[in-house]
Residue, then its C-alpha position, 0 to 999 in steps of 0.5 A: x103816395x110814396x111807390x115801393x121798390x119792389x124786386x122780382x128775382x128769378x124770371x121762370x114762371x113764379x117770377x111772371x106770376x109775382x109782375x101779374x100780381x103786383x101790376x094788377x095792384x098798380x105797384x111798379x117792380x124791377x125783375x132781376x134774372x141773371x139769363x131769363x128766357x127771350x118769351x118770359x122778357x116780352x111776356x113781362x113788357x106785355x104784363x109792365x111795358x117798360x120794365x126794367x129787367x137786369x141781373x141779380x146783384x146785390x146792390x139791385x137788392x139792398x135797394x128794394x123795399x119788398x124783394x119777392x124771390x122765387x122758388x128756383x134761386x136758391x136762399x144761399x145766393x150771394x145776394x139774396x143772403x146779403x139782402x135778407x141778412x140786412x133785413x129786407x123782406x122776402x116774399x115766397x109765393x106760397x107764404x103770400x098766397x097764404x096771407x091772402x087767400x080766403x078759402x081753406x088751403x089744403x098743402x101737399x109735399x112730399x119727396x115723391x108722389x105729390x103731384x099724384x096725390x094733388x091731382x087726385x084731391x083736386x078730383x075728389x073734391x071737384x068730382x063732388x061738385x065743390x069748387x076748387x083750384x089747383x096750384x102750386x109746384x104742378x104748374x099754375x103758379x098759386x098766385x094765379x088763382x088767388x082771385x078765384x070763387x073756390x070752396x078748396x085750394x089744393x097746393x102742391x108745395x116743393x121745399x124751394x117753396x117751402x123755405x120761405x113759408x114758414x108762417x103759412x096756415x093750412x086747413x089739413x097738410x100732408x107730407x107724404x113721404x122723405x127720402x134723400x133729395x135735392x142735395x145740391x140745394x141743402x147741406x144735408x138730409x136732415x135740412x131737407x127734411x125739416x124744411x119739409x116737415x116744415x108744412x105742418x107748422x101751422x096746420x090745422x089738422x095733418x095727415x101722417x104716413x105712419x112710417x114717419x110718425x117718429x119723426x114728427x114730434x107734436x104734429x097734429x094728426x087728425x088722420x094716418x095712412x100707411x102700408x099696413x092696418x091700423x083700427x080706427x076710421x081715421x087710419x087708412x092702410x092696406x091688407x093683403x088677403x091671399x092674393x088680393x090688395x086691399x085698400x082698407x080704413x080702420x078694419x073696412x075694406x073700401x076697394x080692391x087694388x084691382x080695381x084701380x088703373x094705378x099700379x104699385x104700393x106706393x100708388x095705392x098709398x097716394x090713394x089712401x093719402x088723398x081718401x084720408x084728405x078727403x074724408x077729413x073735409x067731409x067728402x062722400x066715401x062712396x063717391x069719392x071711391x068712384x073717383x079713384x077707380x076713374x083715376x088715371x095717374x099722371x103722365x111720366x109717372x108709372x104711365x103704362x106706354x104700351x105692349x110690344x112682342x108680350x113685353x109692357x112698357x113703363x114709362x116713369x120719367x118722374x122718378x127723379x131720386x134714388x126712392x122714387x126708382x126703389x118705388x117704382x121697381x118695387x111698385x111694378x115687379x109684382x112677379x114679373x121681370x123687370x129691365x130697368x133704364x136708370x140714370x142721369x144727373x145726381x144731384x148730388x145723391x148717392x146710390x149706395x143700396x139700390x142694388x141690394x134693395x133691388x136685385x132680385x127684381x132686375x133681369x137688366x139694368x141699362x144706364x144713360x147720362x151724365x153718372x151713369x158710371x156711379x149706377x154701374x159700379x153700383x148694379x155690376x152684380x146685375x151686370x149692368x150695361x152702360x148705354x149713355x143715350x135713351x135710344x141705346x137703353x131702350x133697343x138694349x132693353x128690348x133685344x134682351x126682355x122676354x114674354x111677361x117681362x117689364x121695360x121701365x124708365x126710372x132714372x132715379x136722376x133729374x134730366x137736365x145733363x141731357x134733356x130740358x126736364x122729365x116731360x121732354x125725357x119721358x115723351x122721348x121714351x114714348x116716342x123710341x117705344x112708338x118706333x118699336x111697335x111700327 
């Protein structure tokens, strides 16, 4: 039998889950990783002893028969766009999964909230004794539930994952949002956009935000969540009735904004994004709002740290783009004063607005990282503080705020010019504001 060359570029977690995939098939691989981490080289000894790990090189690649690339290498890399232009196969881990996997797959992207909404569906749906996986851009690589007895799997999907799975079939898709991101990676918005917009392809049914229903062209939807009301029980919105939130679908009010334990807009729209997935695929109404009032959020994303002197502080270190920051300002003013901690690595995006946008919520804005001078010009009319370290921002923001008022981490900035992702920056958070109760 003649063996394929088979190719693993990029050695993160994808990468070990595409070597767990092709061992377990009896197929040898070469892995082709310009700096992989020293854990993630012995874990592939253990999956393959004696495999062969080396650089990303364009010869590497012009001589595998299956090259299976993951989402962190971008396509425009020198090799890999010599590699694809020649012909080769490249394999997505999203796309194979897809090809393969026997139960329906529910696909969830988006620029902001997708984790959120994620988390959630897989509550719904297990909360109503199904069986049902997780995967995807949350965590546990998709190939690694492959063989898994389930009745749902929900994806998490990013448009690094998306670039390759152009083909892949869905039972229901939801692109909850866009806003500009990752502008490092694609040569404007608009690319970013469609590729994105891509997940609805080959759905069976989609689920829109009716702000983006003019950007979706032929898009079959089945049903539509939004900020305000639309009849129709497919149609799930929000009214405002004196001071109360509604949650409603069609013309009926499910649940009270109150009775949730995630705050914000565009938290209550995650809600109805995941209600709306769930009635589609049959799930009780009733149960299913149980589950929501039990939902708790994730952590680093509108996560309530605590409450020190009468000021509540918020840490959403998720926030990682200009509309992710303009979310969760808006999300958590509700009334009060906010002092918000913004910056960061850019990737790229500007911050043109913000300050029009967001001004009359902002009592203090204090800036860390690598463009916090971009930030500064930006928000000087709030009288911006330049504070560079989290530690700075955080003792700023607490000497100033007041009884009632809010301190909030929204970068609006990937972490990477100073810590190793948003999990290790939002923990620092925690930790600064644990100091300020002791």
């Amino acid at each position: 039998m003649t063996r394929k060359n088979n190719v693993i570029v990029g050695l993160g977690e994808t990468g070990l889950s595409y070597a767990r995939f092709l061992a377990a098939r009896g197929e040898d691989f070469v892995v082709a990783d310009d700096n992989p981490f020293e854990a993630n080289v012995l874990a592939v000894d253990r999956i393959s002893p004696g495999a062969i790990i080396g650089n990303i090189s364009v010869d590497c690649l012009l001589q595998a028969d299956e090259i299976f690339i993951s989402p962190g290498v971008p396509l425009g890399h020198e090799a890999v766009s010599m590699a694809r232009a020649s012909g080769k196969i490249l394999h997505g881990d999203i796309q194979l999964f897809g090809e393969l996997a026997t139960a329906p797959i529910i696909g969830i992207t988006g620029t902001n909230g997708k984790s959120t909404v994620s988390s959630f569906v897989f509550e719904l749906i297990r909360d109503q004794g199904k069986n049902v996986s997780l995967a995807g851009n949350i965590g546990t690589p998709c190939l690694d539930v492959l063989a898994v007895d389930v009745d749902f799997h929900v994806l998490e999907i990013s448009s690094y994952q998306l670039e390759l799975a152009t083909a892949m079939k869905t039972e229901i898709s939801v692109v909850l949002n866009l806003a500009p991101d990752h502008m490092d990676r694609y040569a404007n918005e608009q690319d970013y956009y469609r590729t994105k917009l891509g997940l609805y392809d080959n759905a069976k049914r989609a689920v829109i935000n009716r702000s983006m229903s003019d950007d979706l062209g032929s898009a079959n939807s089945a049903a539509t969540f939004g900020s305000d009301m639309l009849p129709g029980e497919n149609n799930f919105g929000i009214s405002v009735q004196g001071e109360q939130t509604w949650l409603v679908q069609g013309n009926t009010s499910l649940l009270s904004g109150d009775e949730l334990q995630v705050a914000g807009t565009h938290n209550f729209q995650n809600i109805l994004a995941g209600l709306a997935i769930g009635w589609l695929i049959g799930l009780d109404m009733r149960a299913m709002l149980d589950t929501a009032r039990r939902f708790k959020g994730l952590p680093h994303r509108s996560e309530i740290v605590g409450e020190v002197g009468g000021v509540t502080y918020v840490n959403d270190s998720k926030a990682t783009n200009p509309g992710a920051l303009v979310a969760s300002v808006k999300g958590q003013a509700l009334g009060r004063n906010v002092h918000l901690i913004a910056g960061g690595d850019s990737k790229g995006l500007g911050f043109d607005g913000l300050s029009a946008e967001l001004g009359s919520y902002l009592k203090g804005v204090y800036l860390i990282g690598a463009n916090y001078a971009a930030l500064q010009s930006e928000f000087s009319g709030q009288g911006a503080i330049a504070c560079n370290v989290l530690a700075q921002a955080v003792s700023a923001a607490a000497a100033r705020a007041t009884d009632g008022d809010i301190v909030l981490l929204s970068p609006g900035c990937a972490s990477h010019d100073q810590y190793q992702n948003y999990v290790e920056r939002g923990d620092s958070f925690k930790d600064l504001v644990g100091r300020l109760k002791s």
